[in-house]
KOLBALUM-882789 format. One record per residue (C-alpha): residue in one letter; chain; x, y, z. Coordinates in steps of 0.001 Angstrom, whole numbers, m for minus. Layout:
% residues N
- A,A,X,Y,Z
...
END
This chain:
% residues 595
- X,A,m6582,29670,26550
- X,A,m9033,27369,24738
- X,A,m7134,24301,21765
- X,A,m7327,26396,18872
- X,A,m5740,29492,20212
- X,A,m2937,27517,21764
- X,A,m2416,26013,18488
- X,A,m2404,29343,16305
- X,A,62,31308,19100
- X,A,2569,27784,18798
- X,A,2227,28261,15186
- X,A,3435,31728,15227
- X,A,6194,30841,17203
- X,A,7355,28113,15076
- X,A,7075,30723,11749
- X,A,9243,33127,13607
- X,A,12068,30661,14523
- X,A,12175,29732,10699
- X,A,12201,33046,9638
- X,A,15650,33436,12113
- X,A,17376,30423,10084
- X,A,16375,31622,5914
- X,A,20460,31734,5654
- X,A,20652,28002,6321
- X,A,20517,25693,3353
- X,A,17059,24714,2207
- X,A,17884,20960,3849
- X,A,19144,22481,7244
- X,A,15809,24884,7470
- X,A,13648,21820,6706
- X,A,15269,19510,9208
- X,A,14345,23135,11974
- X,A,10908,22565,10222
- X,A,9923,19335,10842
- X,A,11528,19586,14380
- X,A,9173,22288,15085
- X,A,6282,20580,13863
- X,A,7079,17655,15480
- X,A,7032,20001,19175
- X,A,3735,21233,17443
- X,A,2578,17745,17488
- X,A,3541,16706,20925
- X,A,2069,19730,22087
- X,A,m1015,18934,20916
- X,A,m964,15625,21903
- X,A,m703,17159,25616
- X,A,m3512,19428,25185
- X,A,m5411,16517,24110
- X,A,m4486,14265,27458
- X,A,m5262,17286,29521
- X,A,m8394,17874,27509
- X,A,m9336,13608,27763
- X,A,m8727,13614,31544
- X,A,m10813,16725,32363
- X,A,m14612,16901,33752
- X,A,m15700,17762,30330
- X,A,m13936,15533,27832
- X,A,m16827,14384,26202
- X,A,m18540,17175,25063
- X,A,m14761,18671,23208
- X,A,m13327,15572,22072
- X,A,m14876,15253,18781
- X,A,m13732,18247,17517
- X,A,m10478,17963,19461
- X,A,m9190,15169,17646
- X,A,m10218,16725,14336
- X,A,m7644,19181,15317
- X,A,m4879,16703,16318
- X,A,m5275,14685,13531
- X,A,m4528,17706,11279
- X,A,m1622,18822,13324
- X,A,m51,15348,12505
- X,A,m1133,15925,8744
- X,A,1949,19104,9084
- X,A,4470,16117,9312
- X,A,3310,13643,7925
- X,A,5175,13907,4526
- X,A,8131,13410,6551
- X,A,7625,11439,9311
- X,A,5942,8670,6525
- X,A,9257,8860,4754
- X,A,12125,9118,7499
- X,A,10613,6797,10141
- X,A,7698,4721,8946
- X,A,8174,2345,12312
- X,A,7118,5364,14489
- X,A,4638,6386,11692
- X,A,2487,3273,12117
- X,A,2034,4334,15684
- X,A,866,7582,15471
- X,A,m1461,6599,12371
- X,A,m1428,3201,11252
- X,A,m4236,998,10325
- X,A,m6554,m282,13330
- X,A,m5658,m4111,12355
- X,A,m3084,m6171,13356
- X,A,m65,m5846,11569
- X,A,1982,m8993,11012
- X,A,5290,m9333,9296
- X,A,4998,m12006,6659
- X,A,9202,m13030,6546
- X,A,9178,m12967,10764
- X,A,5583,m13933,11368
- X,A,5838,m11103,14298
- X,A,2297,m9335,15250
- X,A,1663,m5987,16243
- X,A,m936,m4759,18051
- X,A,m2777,m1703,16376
- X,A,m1844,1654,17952
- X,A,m2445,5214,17046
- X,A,m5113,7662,15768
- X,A,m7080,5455,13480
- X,A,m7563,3487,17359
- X,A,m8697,6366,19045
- X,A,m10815,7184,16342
- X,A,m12885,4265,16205
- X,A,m13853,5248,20522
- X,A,m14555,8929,19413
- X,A,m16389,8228,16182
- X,A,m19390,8287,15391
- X,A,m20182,8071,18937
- X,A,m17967,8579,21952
- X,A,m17398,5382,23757
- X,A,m16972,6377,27289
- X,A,m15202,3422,28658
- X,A,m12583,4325,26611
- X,A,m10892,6809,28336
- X,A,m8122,4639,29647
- X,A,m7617,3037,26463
- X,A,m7321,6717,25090
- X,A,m5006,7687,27473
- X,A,m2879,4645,26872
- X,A,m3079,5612,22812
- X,A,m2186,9115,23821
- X,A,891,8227,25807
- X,A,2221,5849,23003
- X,A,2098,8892,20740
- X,A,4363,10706,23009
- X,A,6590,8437,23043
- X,A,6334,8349,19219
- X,A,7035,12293,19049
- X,A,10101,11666,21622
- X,A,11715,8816,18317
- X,A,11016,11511,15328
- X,A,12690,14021,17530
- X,A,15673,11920,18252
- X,A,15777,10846,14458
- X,A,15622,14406,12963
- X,A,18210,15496,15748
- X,A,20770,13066,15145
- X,A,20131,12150,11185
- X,A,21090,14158,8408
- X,A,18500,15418,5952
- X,A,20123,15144,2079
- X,A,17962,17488,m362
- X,A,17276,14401,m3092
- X,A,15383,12774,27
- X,A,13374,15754,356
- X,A,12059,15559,m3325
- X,A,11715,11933,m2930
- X,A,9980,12219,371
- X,A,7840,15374,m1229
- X,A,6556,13587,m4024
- X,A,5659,10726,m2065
- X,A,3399,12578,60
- X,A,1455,13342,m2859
- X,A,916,9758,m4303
- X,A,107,9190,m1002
- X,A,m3057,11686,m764
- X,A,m3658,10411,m4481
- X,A,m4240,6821,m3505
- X,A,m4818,6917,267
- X,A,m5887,10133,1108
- X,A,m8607,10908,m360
- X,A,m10321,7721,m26
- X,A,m10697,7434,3463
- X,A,m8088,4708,4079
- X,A,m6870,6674,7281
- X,A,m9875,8530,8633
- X,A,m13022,5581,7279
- X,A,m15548,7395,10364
- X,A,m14426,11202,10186
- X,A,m14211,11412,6672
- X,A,m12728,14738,7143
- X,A,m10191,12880,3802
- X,A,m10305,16199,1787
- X,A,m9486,19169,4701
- X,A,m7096,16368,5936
- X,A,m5712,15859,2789
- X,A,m5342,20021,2391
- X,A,m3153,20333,5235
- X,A,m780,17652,3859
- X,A,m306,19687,790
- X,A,m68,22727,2835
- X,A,3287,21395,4433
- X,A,4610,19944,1388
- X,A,3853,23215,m623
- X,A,6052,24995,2178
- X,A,8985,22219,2058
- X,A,9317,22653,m1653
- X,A,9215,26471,m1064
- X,A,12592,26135,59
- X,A,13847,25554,m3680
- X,A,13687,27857,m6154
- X,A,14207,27712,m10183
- X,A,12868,30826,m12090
- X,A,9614,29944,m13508
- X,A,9187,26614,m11923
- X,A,8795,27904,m8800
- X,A,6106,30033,m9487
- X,A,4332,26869,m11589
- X,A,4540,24883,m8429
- X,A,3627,26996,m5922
- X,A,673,28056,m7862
- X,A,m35,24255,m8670
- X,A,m580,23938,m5149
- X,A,m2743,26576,m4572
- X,A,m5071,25562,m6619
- X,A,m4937,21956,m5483
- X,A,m5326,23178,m2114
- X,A,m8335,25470,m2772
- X,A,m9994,22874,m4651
- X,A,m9683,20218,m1304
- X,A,m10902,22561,472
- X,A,m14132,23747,m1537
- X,A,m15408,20256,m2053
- X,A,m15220,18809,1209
- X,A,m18088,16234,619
- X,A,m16434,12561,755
- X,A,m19153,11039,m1797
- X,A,m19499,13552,m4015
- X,A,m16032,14690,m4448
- X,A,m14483,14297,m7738
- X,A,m11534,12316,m7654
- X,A,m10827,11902,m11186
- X,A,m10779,15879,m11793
- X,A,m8462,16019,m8866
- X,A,m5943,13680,m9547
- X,A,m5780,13957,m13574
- X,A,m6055,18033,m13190
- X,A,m4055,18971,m9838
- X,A,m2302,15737,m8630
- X,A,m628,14378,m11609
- X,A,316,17863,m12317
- X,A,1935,18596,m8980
- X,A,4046,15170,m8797
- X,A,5192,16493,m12439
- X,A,6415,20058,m11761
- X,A,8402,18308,m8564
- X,A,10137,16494,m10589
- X,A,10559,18881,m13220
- X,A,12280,21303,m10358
- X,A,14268,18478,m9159
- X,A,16310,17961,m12292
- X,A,16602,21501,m12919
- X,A,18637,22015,m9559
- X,A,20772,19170,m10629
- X,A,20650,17666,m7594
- X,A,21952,13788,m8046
- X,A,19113,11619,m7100
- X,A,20489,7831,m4931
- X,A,18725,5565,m6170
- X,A,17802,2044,m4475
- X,A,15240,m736,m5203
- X,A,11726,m256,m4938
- X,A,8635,m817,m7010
- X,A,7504,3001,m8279
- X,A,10652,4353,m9871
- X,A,12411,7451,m8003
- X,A,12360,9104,m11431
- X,A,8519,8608,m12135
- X,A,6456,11998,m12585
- X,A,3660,10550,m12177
- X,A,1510,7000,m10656
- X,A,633,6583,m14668
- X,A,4167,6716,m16368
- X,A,4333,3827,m18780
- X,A,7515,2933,m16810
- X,A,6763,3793,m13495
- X,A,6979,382,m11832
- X,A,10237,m1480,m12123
- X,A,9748,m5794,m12765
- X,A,12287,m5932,m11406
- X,A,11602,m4773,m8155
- X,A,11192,m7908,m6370
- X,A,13373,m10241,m8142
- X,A,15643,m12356,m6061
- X,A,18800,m10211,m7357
- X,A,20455,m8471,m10917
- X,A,20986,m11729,m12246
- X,A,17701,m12677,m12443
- X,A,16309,m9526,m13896
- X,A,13919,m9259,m16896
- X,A,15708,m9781,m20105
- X,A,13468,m9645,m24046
- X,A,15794,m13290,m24532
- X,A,14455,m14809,m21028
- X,A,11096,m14135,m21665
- X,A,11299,m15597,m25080
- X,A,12220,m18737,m23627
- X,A,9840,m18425,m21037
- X,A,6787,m18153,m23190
- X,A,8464,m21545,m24660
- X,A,8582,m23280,m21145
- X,A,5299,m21645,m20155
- X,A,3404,m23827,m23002
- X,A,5842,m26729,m22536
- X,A,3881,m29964,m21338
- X,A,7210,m31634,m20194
- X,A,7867,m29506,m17286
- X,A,4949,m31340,m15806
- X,A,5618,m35188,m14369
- X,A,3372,m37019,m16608
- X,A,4078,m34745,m19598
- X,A,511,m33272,m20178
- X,A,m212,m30173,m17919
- X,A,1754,m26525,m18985
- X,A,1625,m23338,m16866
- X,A,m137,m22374,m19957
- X,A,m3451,m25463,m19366
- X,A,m4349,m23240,m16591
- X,A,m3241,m19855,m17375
- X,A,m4627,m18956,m20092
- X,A,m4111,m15742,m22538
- X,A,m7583,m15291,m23580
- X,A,m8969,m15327,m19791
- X,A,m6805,m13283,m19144
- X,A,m4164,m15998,m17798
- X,A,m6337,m17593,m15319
- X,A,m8854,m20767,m16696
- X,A,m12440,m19631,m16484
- X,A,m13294,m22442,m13743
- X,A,m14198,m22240,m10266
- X,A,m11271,m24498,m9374
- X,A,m9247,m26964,m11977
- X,A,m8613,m30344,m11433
- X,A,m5427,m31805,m9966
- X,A,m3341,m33227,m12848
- X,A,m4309,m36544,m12370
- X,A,m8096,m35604,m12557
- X,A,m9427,m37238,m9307
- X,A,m10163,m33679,m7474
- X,A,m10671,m29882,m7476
- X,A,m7257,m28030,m6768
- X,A,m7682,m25798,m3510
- X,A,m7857,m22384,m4664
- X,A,m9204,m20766,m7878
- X,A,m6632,m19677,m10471
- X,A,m5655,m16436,m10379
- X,A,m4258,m14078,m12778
- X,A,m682,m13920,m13664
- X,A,m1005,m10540,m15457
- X,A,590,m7961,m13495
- X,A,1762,m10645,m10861
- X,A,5688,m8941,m10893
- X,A,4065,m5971,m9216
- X,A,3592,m7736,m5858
- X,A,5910,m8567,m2905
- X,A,4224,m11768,m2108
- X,A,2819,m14180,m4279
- X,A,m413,m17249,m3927
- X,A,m3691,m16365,m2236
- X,A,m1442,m17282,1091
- X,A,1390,m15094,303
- X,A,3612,m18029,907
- X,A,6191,m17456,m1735
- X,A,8571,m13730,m1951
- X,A,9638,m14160,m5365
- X,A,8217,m15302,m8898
- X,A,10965,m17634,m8669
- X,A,10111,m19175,m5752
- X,A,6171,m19582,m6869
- X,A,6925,m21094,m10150
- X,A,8925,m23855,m8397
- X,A,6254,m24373,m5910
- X,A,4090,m25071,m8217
- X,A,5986,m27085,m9983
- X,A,6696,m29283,m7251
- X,A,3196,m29457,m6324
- X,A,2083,m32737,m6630
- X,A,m1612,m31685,m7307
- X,A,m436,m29240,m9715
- X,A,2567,m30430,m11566
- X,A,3458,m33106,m10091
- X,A,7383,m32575,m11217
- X,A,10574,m31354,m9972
- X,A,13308,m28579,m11239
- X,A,15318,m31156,m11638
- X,A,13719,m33717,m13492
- X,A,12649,m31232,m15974
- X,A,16119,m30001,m16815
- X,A,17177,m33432,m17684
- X,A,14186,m34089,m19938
- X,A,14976,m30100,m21563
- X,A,18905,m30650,m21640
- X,A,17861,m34188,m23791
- X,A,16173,m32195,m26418
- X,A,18851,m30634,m29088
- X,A,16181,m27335,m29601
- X,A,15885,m26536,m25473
- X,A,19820,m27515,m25233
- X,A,20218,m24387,m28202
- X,A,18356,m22013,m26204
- X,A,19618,m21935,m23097
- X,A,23315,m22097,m24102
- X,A,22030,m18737,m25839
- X,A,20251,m17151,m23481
- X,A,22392,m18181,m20143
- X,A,26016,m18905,m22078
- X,A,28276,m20792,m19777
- X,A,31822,m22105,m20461
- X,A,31642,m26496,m20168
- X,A,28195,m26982,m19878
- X,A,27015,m30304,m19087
- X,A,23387,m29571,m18410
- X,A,20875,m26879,m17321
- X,A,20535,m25021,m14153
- X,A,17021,m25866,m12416
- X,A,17094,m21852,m11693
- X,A,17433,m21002,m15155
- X,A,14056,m22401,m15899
- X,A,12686,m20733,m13102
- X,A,13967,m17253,m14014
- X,A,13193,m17861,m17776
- X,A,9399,m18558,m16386
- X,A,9240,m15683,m13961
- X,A,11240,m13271,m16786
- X,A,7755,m13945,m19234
- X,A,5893,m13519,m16331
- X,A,7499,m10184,m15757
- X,A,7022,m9490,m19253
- X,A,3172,m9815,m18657
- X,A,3122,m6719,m16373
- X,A,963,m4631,m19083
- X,A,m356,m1533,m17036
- X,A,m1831,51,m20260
- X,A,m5974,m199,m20095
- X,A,m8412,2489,m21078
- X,A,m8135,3826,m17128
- X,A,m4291,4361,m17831
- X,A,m4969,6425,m21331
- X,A,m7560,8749,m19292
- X,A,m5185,9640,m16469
- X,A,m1889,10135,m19194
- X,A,m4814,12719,m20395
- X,A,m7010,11440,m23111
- X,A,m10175,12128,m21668
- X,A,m12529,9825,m24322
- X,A,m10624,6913,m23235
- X,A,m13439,6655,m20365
- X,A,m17181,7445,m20940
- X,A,m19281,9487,m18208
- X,A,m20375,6073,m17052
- X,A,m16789,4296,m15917
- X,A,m16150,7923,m14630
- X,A,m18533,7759,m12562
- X,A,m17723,4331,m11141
- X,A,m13902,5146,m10596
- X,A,m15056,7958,m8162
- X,A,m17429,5703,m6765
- X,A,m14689,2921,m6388
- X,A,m12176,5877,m4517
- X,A,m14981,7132,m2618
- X,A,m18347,5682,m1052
- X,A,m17746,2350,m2212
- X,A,m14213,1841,m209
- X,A,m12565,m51,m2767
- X,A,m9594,1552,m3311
- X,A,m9039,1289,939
- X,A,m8012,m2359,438
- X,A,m7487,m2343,m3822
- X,A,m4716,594,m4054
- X,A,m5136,3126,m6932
- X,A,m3038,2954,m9571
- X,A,m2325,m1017,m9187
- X,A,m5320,m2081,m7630
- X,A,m4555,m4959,m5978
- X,A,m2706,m4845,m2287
- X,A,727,m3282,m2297
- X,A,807,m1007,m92
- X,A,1484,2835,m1594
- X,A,3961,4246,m1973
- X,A,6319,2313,m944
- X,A,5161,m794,m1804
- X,A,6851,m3332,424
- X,A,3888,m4722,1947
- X,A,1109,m6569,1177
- X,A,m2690,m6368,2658
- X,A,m4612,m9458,3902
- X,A,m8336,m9188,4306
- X,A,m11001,m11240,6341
- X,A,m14070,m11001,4114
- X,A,m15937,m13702,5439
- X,A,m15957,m15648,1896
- X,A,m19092,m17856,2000
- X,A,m18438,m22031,1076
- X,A,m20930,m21377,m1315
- X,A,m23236,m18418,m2640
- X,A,m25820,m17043,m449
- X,A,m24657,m19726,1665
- X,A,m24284,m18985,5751
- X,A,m21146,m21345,6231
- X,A,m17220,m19389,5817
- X,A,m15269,m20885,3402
- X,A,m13073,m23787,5718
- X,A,m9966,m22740,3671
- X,A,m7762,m20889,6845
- X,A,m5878,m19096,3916
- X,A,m3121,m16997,5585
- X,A,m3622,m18220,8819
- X,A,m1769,m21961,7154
- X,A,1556,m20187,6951
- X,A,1257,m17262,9912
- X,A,m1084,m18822,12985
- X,A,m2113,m15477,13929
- X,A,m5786,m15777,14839
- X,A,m6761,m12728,13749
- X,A,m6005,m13458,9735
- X,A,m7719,m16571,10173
- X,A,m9820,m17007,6477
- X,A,m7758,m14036,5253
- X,A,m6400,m13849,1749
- X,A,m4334,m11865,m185
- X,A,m5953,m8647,m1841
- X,A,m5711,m9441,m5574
- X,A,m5855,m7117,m8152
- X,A,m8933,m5778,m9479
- X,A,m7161,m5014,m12910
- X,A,m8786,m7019,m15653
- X,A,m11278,m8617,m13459
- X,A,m14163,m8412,m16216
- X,A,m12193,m11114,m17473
- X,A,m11252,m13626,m14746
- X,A,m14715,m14663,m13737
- X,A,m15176,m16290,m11038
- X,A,m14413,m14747,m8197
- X,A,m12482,m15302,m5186
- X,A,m10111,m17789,m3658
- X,A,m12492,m19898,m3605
- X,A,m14854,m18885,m7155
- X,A,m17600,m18950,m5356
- X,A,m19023,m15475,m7212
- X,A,m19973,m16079,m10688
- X,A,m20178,m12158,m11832
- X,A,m18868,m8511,m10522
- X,A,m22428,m8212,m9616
- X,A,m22329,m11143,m7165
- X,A,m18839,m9926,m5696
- X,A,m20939,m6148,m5370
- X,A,m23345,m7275,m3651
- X,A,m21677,m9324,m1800
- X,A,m19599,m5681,m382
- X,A,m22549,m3823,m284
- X,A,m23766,m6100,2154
- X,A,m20801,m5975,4341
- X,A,m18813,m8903,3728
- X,A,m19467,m12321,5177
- X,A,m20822,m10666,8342
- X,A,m22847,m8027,6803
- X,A,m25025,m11556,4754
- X,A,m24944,m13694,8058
- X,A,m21868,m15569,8116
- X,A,m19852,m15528,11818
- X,A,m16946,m14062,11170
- X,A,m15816,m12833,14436
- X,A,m11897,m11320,12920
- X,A,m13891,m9976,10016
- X,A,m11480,m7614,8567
- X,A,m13878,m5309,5987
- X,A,m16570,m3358,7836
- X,A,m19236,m5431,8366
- X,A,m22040,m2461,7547
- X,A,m23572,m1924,4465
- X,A,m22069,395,1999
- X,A,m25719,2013,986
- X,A,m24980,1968,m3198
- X,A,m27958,1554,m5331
- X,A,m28082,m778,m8326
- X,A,m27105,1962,m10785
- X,A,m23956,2817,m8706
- X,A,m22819,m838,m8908
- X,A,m23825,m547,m12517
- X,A,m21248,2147,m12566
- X,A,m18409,646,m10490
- X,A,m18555,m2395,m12968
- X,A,m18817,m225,m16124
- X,A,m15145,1136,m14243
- X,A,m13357,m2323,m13743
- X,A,m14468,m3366,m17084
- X,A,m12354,m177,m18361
- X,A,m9113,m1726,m16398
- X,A,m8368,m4680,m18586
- X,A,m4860,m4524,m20444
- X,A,m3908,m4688,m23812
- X,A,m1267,m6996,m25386
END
């Protein structure tokens, strides 16, 4: 019996167990479900091990894996949700993964490994290594068992989980993130669909229902038809059949009344869509409820933001390098220190948007708005002050003393709380999070908010170009979908200078986590109104978008001639003609926010 037909007979199997258990409540026949395609899995992660260890592995292991890889894509939507830890194993990213709070590596493990020995070409000294990938996924299958066994499954979770899987193909899936030499994103992505489409089968509202289920039909169908990774239209499918589909889940949820928990995170549980005006909470990463947004906090913030007096010498505000009409960063390639004498280290970034990441600064050094603001301040480069000493010099002016007895009343003050100005600061800050650009009006469905042109480049950006592997669709910038508790770091291979063959001597994350293989890596920053915050990267080295293009195209640092031996982007080139990068900055220019 040959893969495939093993496969298809397990499959039927599987169906006729479920069929036995239709009198068990939809949560109870979904945790049989996922059970069964998690022995579907494991099974085919055998076959595969028999398959890699025979005489003639190489000549079946292409299309092999194809096959595994979409077995895993039937549990996926669940094993992403329930136990992410095992999740990273079976299909995480081929890059070391370090936790920023711990500074603990991991090594990379999974299919996106194995992948890189079987494609494009098979790597035949790889077989122990695949073997040694393989076995790790057992063990993998043996935790989500165990889970699923002993855990509860609640039905709000389900929804949650459901809908989850669906921003995930919307901003991972179909670019390629988890399959960048198979491309096989859209059958891959079909399959994923498949299973959720059969989980949400298991609820039923007259009417909805039948909208869903048909919703994902046609979703499916449509994957499936346009299999081509380039030319595949990702704005039809995510404005026509994904936003849709995220909708009606939502819609069905609510009808069954079933009481959603809810717990801090970034995209709202209640969201319909990536493109709600209020999908993302500000709030999300705050350092607790006391210090969340508040119209009165950012009012006084805005004040303190422009305030020269929260510097030492009394002439530098957030708002000398910051500023509005660049879009909050300073134009320059780096500013001065406030005394004058030198260039600051880094180029200023942006602030807009900044409350939508877990970690703040090029070097992800600070967790919290709160905590960056008081860096800086404290920065003797930048500021040059303390907390402290700029409470006393507020507190001494009658106008300041007004305002913060009205926006943080307290019984006996004597003075002002160092924090206060921090969280007024980081509440405007919060306040700037303005997800509202022309991009935002076309997916929320007014289709002549984008001409043919941007179009164009947005597909380009999800697709060929690879952008929106490292700059996450709908935020662009890092945080990881859809959860959105992590944060990516890059190795670009940033030049000291342009067309230069020297890297950048900044070590970037590598000064707060000594791993060696982030050495030179940075933050991914948002691409969101980057027609406005020329120039361009940690450094400003890039003058224009079309310098930072080409710079991509050409494969990073490497790809020009710089040795960057951890490189972290691909060093190959990415093949786009002028008129595609034309199109790709026609797109970001369409990204920039509105006050």
């Amino acid at each position: 019996m040959n893969f495939s037909k093993a496969l298809i007979r397990l499959t039927i199997c599987i169906a006729f167990i479920s069929c036995r258990h239709q009198s068990d409540p939809p949560a109870a026949q979904i945790k049989k479900n996922i059970l069964a395609q998690v022995d579907s899995f494991e099974y085919a992660v055998d076959q595969f091990t028999r398959l890699t260890s025979g005489s003639e592995w190489q000549t079946r292991i292409q299309p092999a894996f194809l096959e595994l890889r979409d077995t895993y894509k039937k549990m996926e939507w669940a094993t992403e949700y329930f136990t992410p830890t095992n999740s990273r194993l079976i299909n995480g990213a081929p890059v070391v993964e370090v936790e920023p709070a711990s500074g603990w590596s991991f090594k990379p493990a999974g299919m996106q490994v194995m992948e890189a020995d079987i494609f494009p070409e098979i790597n035949t000294s790889k077989r122990a290594s695949l073997l040694e990938q393989l076995n790790l996924l057992k063990e993998q299958c043996q935790e989500v068992r165990s889970y699923h066994t002993h855990v509860p499954l609640a039905d709000w979770q389900v929804f949650d989980a459901c809908k989850q899987e669906v921003f995930r193909i919307l901003t991972l899936g179909i670019t390629g993130y988890d399959n960048p030499l198979t491309l096989h994103s859209m059958a891959e992505s079909a399959t994923a669909l498949q299973a959720v489409q059969a989980t949400m089968a298991h609820y039923s509202v007259q009417g909805i229902s039948h909208q869903l289920d048909s919703q994902f039909t046609v979703a499916i169908r449509y994957l499936r038809s346009h299999p081509d990774f380039n030319q595949f239209d990702r704005a039809i499918f995510i404005s026509a059949f994904g936003n849709p589909l995220s909708s009606i889940i939502s819609q069905l949820h609510d009808s069954l009344h079933i009481p959603l928990v809810k717990y801090n995170r970034l995209l709202r549980q209640d969201a319909q869509t990536l493109f709600d005006s209020s999908a993302f909470d500000v709030n999300a990463y705050s350092p607790g409820h006391n210090f969340n947004y508040s119209k009165a906090k950012a009012m006084l913030g805005k004040k303190l933001f422009n305030e020269p007096l929260l510097s030492g010498s009394g002439t530098r505000s957030c708002g000398s390098c910051h500023r509005p009409e660049n879009a909050y960063t300073d134009g320059l390639v780096k500013n001065t220190t406030i005394n004058g004498k030198k260039l600051l280290l880094r180029n200023t970034p942006t602030l807009l948007n900044a409350a939508l990441q877990p970690y703040l600064f090029y070097d992800l050094r600070a967790i919290t708005l709160e905590d960056q603001l008081q860096d800086v301040i404290h920065n003797p480069d930048e500021m040059h002050s303390t907390l402290r000493q700029a409470s006393k010099k507020l507190w001494a002016l009658p106008s300041y003393r007004k305002l913060f007895l009205e926006v943080f009343p307290s019984k006996n003050r004597s003075g002002i709380d160092s924090m206060e100005i921090a969280n007024a600061l980081a509440s405007y800050l919060r306040s700037l999070t303005l997800l509202n650009s022309r991009f935002d009006d076309y997916m929320r469905g007014n289709k002549k908010a984008m001409n043919q042109q941007e179009v164009k480049g947005f597909n380009l950006f999800m697709g060929k170009a690879k952008c929106a592997t490292c700059h996450f669709m709908p935020l662009f910038n890092g945080t990881f979908p859809p959860k959105y508790y992590q944060t990516e770091v890059e190795v670009l291979g940033v030049p000291s200078a342009i067309h230069n063959k020297t890297i950048d001597p900044d070590s970037g994350w590598y000064r707060i986590i000594p791993v060696p293989d982030y050495l030179h890596g940075f933050k991914t920053t948002s691409v969101r109104n980057a027609a406005k915050t020329a120039p361009y990267m940690h450094n400003g080295v890039f003058p224009t978008l079309q310098d930072v293009m080409e710079f991509y195209n050409d494969g990073g640092g490497s790809g020009q001639g710089v040795h960057v031996p951890n490189q972290s982007l691909a060093p190959d080139s990415l093949h786009l003609s002028q008129p595609e990068i034309d199109q790709i900055i026609a797109f970001i220019g369409s990204l920039d926010s509105r006050e």
